[in-house]
N, CA, C, O and CB atoms as a CASP TS submission, in Angstrom:
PFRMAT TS
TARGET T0000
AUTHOR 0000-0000-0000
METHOD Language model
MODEL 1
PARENT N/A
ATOM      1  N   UNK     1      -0.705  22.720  59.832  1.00  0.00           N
ATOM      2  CA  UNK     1       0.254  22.127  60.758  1.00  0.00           C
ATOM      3  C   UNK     1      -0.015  22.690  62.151  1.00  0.00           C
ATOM      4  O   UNK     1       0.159  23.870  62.457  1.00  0.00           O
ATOM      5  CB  UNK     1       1.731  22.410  60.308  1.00  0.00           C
ATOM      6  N   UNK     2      -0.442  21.761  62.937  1.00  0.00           N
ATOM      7  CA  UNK     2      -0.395  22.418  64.485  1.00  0.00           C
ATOM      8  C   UNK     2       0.561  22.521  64.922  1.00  0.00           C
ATOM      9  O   UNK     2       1.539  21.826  64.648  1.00  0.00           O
ATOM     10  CB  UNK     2      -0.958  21.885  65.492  1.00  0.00           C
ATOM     11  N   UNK     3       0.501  23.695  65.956  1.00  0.00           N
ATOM     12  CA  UNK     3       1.860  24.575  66.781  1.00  0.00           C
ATOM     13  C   UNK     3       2.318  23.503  67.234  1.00  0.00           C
ATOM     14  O   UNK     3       1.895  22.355  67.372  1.00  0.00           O
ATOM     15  CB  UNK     3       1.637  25.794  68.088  1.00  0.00           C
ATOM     16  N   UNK     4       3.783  24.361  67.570  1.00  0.00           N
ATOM     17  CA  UNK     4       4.286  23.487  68.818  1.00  0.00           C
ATOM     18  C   UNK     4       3.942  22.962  70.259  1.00  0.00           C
ATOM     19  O   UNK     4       4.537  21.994  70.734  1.00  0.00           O
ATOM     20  CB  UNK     4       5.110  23.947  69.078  1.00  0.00           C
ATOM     21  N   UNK     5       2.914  23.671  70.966  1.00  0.00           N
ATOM     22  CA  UNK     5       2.286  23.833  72.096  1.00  0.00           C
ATOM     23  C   UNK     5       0.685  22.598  71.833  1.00  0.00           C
ATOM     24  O   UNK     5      -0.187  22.420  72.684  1.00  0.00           O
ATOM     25  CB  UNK     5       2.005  25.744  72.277  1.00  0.00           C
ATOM     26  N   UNK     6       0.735  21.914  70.392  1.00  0.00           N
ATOM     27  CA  UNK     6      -0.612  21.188  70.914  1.00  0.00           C
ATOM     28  C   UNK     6       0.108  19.840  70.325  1.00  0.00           C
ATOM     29  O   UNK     6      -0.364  18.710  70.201  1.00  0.00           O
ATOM     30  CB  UNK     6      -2.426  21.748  70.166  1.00  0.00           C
ATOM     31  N   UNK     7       1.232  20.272  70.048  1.00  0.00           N
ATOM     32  CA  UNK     7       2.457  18.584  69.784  1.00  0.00           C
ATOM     33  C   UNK     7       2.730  18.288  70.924  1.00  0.00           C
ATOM     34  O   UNK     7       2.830  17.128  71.325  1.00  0.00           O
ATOM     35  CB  UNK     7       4.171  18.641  68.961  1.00  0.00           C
ATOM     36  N   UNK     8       2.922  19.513  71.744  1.00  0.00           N
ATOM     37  CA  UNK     8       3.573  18.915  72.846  1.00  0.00           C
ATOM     38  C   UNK     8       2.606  18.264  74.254  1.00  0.00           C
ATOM     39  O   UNK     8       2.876  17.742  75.335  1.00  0.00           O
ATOM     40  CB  UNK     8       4.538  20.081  73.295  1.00  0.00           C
ATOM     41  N   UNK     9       1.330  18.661  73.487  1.00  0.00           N
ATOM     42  CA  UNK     9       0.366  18.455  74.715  1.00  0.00           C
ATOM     43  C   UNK     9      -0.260  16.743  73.865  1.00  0.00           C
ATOM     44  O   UNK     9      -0.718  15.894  74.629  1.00  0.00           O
ATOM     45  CB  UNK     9      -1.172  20.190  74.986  1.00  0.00           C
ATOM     46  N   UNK    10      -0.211  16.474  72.549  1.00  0.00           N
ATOM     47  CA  UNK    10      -0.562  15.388  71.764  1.00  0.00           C
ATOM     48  C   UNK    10       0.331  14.413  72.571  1.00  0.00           C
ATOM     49  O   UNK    10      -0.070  13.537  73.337  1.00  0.00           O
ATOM     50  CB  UNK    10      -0.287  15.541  70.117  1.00  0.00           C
ATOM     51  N   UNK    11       1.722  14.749  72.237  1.00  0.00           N
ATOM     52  CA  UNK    11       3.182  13.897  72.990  1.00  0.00           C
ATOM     53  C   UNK    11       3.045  13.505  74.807  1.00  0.00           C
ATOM     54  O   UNK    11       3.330  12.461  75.394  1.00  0.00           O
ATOM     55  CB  UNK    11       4.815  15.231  72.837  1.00  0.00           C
ATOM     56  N   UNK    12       2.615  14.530  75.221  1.00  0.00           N
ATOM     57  CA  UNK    12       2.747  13.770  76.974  1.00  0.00           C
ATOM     58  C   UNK    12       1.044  13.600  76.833  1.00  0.00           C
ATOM     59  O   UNK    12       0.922  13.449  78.048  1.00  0.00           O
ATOM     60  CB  UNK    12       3.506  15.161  78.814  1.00  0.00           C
ATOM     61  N   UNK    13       0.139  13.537  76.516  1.00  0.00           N
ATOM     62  CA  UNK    13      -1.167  12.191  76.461  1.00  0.00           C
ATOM     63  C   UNK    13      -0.521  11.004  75.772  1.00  0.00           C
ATOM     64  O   UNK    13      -0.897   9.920  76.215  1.00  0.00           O
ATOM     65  CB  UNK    13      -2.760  12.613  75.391  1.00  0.00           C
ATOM     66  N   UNK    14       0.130  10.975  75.050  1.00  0.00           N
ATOM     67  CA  UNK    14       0.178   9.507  74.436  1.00  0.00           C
ATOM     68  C   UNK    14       1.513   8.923  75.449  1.00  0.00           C
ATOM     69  O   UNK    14       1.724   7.730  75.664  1.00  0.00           O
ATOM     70  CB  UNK    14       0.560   9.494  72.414  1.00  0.00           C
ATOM     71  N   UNK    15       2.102   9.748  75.843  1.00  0.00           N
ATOM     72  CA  UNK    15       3.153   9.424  76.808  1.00  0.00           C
ATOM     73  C   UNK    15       2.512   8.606  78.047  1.00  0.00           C
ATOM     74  O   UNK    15       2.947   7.535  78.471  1.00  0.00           O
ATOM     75  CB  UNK    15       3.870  10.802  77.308  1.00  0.00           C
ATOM     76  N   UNK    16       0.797   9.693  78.815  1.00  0.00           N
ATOM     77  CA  UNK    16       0.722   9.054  80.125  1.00  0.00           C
ATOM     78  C   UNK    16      -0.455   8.072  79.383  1.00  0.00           C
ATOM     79  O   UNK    16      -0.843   7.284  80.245  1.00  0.00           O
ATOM     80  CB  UNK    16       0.291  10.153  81.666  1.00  0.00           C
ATOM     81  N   UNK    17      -0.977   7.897  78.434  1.00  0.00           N
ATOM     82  CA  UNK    17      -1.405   6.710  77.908  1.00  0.00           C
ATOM     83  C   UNK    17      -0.166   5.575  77.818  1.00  0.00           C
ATOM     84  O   UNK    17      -0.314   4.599  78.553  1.00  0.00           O
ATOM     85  CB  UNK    17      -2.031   7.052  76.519  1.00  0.00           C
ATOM     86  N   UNK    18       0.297   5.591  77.497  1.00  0.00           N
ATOM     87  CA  UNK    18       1.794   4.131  77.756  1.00  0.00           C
ATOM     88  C   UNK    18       2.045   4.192  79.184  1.00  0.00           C
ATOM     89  O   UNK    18       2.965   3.428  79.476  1.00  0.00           O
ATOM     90  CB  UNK    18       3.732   4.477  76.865  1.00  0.00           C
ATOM     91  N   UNK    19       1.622   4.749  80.077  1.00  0.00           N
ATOM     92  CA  UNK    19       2.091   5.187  81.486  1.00  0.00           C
ATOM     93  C   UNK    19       0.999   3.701  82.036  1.00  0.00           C
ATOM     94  O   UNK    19       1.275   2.589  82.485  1.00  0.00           O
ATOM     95  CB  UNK    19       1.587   7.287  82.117  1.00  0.00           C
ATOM     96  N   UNK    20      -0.234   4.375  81.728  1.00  0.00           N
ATOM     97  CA  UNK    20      -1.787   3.740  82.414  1.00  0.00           C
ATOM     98  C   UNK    20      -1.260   2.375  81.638  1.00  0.00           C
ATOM     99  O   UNK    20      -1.234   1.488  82.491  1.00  0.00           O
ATOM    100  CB  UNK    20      -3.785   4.607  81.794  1.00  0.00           C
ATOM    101  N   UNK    21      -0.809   1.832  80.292  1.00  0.00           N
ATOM    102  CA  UNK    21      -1.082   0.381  79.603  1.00  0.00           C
ATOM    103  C   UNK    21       0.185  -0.180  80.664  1.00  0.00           C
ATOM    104  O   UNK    21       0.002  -1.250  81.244  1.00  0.00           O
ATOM    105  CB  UNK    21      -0.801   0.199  77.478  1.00  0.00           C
ATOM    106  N   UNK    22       1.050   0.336  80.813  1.00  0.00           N
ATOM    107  CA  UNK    22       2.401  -0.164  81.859  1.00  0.00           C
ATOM    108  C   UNK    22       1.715  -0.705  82.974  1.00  0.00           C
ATOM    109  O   UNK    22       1.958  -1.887  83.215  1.00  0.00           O
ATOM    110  CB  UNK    22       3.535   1.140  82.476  1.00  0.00           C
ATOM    111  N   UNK    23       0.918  -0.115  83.708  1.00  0.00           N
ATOM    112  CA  UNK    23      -0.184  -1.082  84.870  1.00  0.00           C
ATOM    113  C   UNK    23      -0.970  -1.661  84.914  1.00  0.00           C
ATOM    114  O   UNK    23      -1.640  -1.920  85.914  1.00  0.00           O
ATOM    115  CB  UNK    23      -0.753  -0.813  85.578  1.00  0.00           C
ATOM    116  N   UNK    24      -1.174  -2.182  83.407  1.00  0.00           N
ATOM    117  CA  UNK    24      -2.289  -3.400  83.485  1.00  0.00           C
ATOM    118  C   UNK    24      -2.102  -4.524  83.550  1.00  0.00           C
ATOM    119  O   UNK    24      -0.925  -4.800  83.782  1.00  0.00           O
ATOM    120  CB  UNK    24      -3.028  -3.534  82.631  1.00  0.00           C
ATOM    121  N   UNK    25      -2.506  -5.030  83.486  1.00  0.00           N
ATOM    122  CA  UNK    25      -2.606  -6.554  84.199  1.00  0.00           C
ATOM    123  C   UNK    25      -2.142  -6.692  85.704  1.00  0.00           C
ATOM    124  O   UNK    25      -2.103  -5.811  86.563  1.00  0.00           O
ATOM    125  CB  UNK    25      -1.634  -7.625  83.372  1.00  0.00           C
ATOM    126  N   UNK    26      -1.664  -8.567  85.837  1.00  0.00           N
ATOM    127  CA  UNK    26      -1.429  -8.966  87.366  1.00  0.00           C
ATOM    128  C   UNK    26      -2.530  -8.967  88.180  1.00  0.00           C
ATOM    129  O   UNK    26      -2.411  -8.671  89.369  1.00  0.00           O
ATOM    130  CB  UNK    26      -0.511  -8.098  88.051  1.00  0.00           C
ATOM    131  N   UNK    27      -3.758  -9.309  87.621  1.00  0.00           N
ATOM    132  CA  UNK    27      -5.000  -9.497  88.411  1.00  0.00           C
ATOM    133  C   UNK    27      -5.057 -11.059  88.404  1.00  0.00           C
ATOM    134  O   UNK    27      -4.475 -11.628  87.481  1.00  0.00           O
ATOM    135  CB  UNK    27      -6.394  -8.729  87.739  1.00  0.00           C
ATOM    136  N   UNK    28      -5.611 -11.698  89.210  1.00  0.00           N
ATOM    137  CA  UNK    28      -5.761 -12.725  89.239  1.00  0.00           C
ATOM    138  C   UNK    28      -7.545 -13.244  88.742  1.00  0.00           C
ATOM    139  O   UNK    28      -8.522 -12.585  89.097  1.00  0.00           O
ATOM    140  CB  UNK    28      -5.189 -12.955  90.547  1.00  0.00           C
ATOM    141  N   UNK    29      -7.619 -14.160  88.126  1.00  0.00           N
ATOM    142  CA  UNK    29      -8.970 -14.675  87.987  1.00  0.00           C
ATOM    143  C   UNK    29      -9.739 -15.392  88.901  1.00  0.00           C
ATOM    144  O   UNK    29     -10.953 -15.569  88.798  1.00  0.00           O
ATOM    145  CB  UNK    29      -8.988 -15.361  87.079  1.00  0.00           C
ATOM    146  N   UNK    30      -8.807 -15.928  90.066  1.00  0.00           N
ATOM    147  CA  UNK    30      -9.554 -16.452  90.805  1.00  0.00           C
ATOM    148  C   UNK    30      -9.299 -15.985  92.555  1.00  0.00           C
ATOM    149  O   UNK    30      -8.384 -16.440  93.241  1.00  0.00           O
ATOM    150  CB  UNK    30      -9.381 -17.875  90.404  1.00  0.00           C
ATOM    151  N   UNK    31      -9.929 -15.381  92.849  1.00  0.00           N
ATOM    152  CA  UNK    31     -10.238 -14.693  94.120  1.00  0.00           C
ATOM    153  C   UNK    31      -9.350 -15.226  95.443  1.00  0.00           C
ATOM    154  O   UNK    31      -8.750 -14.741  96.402  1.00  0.00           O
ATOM    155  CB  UNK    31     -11.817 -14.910  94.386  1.00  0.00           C
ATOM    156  N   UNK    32      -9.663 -16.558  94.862  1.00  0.00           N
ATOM    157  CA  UNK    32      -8.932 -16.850  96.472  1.00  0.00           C
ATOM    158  C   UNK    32      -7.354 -17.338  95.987  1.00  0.00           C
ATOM    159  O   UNK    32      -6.782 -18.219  96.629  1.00  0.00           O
ATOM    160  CB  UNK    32      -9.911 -18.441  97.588  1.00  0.00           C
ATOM    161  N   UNK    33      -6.617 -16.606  94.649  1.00  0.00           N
ATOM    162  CA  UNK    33      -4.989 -17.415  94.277  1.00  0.00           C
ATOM    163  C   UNK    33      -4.721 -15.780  94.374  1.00  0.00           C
ATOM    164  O   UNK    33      -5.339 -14.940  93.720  1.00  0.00           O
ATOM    165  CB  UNK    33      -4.519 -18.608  92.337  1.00  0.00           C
ATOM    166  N   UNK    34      -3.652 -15.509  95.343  1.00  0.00           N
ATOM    167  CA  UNK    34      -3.292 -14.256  95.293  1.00  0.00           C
ATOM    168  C   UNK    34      -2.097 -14.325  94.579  1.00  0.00           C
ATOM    169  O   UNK    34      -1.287 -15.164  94.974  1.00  0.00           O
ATOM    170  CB  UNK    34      -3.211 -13.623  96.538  1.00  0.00           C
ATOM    171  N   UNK    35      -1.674 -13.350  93.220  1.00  0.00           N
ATOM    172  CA  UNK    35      -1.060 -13.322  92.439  1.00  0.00           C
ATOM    173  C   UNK    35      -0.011 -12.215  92.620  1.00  0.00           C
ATOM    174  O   UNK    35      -0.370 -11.048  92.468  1.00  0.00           O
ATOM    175  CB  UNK    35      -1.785 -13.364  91.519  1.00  0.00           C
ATOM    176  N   UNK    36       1.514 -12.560  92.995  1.00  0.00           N
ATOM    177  CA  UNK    36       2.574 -11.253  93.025  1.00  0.00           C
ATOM    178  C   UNK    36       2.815 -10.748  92.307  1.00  0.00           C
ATOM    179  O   UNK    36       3.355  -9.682  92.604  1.00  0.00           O
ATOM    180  CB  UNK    36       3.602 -11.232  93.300  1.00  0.00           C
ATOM    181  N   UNK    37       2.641 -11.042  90.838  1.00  0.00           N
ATOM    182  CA  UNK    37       2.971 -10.461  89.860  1.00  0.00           C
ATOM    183  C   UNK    37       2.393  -8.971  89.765  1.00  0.00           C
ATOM    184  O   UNK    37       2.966  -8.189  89.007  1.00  0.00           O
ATOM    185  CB  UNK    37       2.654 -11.284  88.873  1.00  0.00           C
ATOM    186  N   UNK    38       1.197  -8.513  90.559  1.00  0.00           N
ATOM    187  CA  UNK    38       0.886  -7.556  90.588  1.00  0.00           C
ATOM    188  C   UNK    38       1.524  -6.214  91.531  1.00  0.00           C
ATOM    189  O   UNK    38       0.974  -5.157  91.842  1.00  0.00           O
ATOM    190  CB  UNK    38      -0.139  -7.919  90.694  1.00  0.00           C
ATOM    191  N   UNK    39       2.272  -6.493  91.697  1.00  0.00           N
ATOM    192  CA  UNK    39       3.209  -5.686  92.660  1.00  0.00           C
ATOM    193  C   UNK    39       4.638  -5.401  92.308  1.00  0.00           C
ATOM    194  O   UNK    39       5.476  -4.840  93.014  1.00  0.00           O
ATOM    195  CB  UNK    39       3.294  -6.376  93.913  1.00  0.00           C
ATOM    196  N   UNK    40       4.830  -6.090  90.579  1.00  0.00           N
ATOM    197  CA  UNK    40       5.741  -6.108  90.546  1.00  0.00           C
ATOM    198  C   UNK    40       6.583  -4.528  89.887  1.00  0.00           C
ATOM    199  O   UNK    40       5.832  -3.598  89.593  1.00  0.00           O
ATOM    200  CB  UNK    40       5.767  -7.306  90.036  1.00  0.00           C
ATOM    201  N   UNK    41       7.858  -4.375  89.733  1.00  0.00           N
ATOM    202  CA  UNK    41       8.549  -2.816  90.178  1.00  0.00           C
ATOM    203  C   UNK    41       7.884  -2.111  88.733  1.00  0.00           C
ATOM    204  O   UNK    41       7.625  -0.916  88.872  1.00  0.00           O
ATOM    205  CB  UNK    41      10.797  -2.720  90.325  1.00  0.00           C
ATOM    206  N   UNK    42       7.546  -2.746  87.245  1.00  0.00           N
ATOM    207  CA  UNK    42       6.951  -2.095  86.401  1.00  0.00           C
ATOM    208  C   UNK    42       5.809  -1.554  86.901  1.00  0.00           C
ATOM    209  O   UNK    42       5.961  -0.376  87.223  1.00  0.00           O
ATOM    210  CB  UNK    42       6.774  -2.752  85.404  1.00  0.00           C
ATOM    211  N   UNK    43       4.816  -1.952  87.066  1.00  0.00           N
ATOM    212  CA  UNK    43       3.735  -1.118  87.748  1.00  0.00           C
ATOM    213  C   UNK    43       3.742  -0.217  89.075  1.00  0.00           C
ATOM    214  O   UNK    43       2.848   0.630  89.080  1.00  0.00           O
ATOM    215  CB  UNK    43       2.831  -1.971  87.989  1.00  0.00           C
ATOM    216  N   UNK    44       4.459  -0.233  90.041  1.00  0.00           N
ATOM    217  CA  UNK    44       4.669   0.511  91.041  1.00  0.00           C
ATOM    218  C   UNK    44       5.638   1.251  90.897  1.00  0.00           C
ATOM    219  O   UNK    44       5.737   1.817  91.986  1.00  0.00           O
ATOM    220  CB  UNK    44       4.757  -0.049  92.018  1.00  0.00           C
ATOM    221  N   UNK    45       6.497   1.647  90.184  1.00  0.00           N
ATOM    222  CA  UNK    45       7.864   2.389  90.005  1.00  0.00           C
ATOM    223  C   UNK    45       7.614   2.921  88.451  1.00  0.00           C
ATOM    224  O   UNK    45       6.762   3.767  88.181  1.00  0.00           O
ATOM    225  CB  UNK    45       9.392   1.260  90.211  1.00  0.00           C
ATOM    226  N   UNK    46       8.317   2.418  87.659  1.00  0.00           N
ATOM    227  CA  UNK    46       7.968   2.808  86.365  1.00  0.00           C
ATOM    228  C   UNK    46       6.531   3.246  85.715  1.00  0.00           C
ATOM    229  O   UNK    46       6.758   4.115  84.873  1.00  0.00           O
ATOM    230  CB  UNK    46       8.364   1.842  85.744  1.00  0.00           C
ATOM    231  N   UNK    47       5.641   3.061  85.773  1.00  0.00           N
ATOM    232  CA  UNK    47       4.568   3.522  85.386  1.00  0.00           C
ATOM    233  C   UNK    47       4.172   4.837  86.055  1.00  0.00           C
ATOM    234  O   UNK    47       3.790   5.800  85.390  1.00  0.00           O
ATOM    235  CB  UNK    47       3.696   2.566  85.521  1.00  0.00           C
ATOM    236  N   UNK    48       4.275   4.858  87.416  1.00  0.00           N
ATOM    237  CA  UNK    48       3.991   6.191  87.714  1.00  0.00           C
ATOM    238  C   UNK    48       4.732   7.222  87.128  1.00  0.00           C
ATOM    239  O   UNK    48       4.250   8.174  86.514  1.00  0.00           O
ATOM    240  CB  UNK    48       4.063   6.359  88.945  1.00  0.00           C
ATOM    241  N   UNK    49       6.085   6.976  87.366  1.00  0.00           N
ATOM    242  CA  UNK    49       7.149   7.992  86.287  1.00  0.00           C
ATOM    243  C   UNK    49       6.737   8.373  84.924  1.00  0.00           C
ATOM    244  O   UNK    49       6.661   9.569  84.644  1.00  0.00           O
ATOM    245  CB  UNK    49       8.543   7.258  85.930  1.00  0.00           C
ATOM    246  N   UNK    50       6.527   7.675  84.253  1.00  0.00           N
ATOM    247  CA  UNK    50       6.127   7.797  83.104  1.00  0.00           C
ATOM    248  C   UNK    50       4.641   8.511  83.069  1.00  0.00           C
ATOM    249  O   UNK    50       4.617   9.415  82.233  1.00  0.00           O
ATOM    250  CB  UNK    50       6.228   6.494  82.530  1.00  0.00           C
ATOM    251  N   UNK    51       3.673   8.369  83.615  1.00  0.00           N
ATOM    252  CA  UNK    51       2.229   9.467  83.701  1.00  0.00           C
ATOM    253  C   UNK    51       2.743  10.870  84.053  1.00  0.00           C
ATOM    254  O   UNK    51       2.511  11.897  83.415  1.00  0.00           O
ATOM    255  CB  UNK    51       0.975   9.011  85.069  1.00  0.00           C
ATOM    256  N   UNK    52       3.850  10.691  85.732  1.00  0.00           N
ATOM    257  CA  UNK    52       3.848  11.981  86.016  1.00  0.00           C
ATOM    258  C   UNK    52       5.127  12.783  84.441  1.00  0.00           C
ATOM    259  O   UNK    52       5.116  14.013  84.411  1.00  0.00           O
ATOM    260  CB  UNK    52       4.473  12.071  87.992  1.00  0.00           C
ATOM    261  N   UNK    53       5.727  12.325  83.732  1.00  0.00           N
ATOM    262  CA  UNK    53       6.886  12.686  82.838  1.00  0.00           C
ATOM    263  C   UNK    53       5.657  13.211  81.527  1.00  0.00           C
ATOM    264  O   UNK    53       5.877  14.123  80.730  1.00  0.00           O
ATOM    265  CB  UNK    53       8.212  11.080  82.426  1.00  0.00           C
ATOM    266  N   UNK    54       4.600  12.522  81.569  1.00  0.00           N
ATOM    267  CA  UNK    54       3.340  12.720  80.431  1.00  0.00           C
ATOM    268  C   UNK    54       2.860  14.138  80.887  1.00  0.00           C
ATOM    269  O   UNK    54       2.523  14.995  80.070  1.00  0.00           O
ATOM    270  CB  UNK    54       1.892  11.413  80.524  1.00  0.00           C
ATOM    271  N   UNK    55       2.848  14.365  82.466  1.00  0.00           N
ATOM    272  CA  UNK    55       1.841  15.495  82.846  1.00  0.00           C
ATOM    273  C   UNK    55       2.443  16.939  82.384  1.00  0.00           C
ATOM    274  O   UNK    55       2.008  17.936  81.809  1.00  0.00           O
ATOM    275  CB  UNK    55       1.567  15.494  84.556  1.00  0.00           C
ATOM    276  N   UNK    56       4.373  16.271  83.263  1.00  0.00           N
ATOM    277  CA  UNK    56       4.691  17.257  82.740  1.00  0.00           C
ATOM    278  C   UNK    56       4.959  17.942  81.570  1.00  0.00           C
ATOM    279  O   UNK    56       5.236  19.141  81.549  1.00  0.00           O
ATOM    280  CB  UNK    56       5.190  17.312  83.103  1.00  0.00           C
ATOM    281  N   UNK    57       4.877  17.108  80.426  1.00  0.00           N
ATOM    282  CA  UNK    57       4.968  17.504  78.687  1.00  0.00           C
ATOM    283  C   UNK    57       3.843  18.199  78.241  1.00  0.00           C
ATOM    284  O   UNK    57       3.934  18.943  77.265  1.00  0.00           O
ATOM    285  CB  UNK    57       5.028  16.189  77.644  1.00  0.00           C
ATOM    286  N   UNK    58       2.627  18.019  78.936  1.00  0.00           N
ATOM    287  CA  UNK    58       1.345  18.253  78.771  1.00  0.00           C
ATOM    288  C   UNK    58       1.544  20.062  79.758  1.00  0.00           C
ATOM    289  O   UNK    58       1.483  21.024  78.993  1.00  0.00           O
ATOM    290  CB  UNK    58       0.201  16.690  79.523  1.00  0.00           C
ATOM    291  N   UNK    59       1.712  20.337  80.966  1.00  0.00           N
ATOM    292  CA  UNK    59       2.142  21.403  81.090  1.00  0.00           C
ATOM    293  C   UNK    59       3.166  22.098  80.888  1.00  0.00           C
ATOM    294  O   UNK    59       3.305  23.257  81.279  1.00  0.00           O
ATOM    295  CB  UNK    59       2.009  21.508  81.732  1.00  0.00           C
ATOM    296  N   UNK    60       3.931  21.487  80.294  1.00  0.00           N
ATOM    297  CA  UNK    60       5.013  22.523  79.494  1.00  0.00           C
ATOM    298  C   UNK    60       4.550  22.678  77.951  1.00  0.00           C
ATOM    299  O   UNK    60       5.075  23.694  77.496  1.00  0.00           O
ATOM    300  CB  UNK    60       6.738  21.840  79.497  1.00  0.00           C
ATOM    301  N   UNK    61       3.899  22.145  77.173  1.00  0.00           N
ATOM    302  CA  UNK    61       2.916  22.836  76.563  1.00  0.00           C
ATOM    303  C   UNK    61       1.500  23.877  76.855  1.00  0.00           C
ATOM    304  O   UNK    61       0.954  24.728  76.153  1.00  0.00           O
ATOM    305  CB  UNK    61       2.635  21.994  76.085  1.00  0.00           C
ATOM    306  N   UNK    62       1.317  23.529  77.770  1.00  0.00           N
ATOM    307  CA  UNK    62       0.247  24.580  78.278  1.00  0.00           C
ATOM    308  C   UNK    62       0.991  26.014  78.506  1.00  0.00           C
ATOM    309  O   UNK    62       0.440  27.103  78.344  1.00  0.00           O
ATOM    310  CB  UNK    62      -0.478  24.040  79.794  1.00  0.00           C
ATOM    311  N   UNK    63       2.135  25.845  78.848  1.00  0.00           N
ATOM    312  CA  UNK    63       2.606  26.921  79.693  1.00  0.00           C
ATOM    313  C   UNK    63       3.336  27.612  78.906  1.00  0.00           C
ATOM    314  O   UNK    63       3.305  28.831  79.069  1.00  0.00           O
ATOM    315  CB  UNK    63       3.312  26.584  80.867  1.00  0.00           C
ATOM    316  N   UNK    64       4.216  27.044  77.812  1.00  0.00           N
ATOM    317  CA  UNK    64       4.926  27.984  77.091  1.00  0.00           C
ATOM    318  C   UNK    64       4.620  28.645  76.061  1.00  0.00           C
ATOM    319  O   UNK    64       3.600  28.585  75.374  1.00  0.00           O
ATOM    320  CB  UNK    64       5.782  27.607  76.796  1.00  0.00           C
ATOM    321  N   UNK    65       5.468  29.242  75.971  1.00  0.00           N
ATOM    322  CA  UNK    65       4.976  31.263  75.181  1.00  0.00           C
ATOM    323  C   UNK    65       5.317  30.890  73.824  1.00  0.00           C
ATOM    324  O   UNK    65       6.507  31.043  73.550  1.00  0.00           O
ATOM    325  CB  UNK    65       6.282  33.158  75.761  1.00  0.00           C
ATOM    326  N   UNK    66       4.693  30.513  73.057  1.00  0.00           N
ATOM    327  CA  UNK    66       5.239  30.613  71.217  1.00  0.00           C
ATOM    328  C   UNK    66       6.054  31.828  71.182  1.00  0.00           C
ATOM    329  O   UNK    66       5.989  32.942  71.701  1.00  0.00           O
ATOM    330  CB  UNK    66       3.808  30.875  69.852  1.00  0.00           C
ATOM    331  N   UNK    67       7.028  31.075  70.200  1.00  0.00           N
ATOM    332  CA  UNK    67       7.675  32.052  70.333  1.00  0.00           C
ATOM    333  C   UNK    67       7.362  32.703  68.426  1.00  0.00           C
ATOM    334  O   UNK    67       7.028  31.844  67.611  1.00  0.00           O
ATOM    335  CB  UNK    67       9.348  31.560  71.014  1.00  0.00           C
ATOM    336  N   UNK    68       7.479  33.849  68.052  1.00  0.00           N
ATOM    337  CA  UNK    68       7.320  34.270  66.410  1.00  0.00           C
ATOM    338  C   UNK    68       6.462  33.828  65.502  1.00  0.00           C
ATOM    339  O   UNK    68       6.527  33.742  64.276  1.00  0.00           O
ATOM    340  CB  UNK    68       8.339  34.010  65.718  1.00  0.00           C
ATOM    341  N   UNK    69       5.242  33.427  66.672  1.00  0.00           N
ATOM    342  CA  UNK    69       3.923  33.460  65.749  1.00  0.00           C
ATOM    343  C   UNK    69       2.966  34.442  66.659  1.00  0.00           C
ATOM    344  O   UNK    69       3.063  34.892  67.801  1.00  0.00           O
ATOM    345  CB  UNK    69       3.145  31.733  65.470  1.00  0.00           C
ATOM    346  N   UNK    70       1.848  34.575  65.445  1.00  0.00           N
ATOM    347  CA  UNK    70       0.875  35.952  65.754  1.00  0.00           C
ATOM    348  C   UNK    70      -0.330  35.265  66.695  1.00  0.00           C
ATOM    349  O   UNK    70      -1.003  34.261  66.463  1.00  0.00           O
ATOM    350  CB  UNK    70       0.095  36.789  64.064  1.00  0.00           C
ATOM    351  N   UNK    71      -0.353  36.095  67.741  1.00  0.00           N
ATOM    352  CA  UNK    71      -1.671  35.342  68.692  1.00  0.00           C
ATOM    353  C   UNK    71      -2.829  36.219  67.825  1.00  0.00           C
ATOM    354  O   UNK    71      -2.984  37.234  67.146  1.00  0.00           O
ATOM    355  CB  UNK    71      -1.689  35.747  70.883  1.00  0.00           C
ATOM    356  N   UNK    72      -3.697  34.731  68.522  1.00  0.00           N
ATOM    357  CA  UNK    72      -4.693  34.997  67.385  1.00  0.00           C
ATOM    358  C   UNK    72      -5.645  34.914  67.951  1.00  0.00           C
ATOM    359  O   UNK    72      -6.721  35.068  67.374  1.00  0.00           O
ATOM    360  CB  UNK    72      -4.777  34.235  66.238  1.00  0.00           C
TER
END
């Protein structure tokens, strides 16, 4: 069973992975049809939140001290 400290670093990657799939799309296929959908508040608002909320799960596993297990 892995520690708590590589759950928690497993948990905010798969977190800022749903972060990065939240900004895909809204490209357009054709060059000259400019498409708004790409600007819309899921990708510019919400998605960033969610990577930076991933980073931080990812360093608060890095950072914290097990607690009542033997370093090894």
């Amino acid at each position: 069973m892995p520690s708590k400290n590589v759950r928690l670093i497993g948990i905010g990657l798969l977190v800022m992975v749903l972060g990065f799939v939240l900004m895909l799309g809204g490209g357009s296929s054709d060059p000259n049809v400019f498409n708004p959908d790409m600007f819309n508040a899921r990708r510019i608002v919400l998605a960033p939140i969610v990577i930076c909320i991933g980073i931080a799960v990812i360093i608060v596993g890095i950072m914290r001290k097990p607690k009542n297990e033997e370093e090894q």
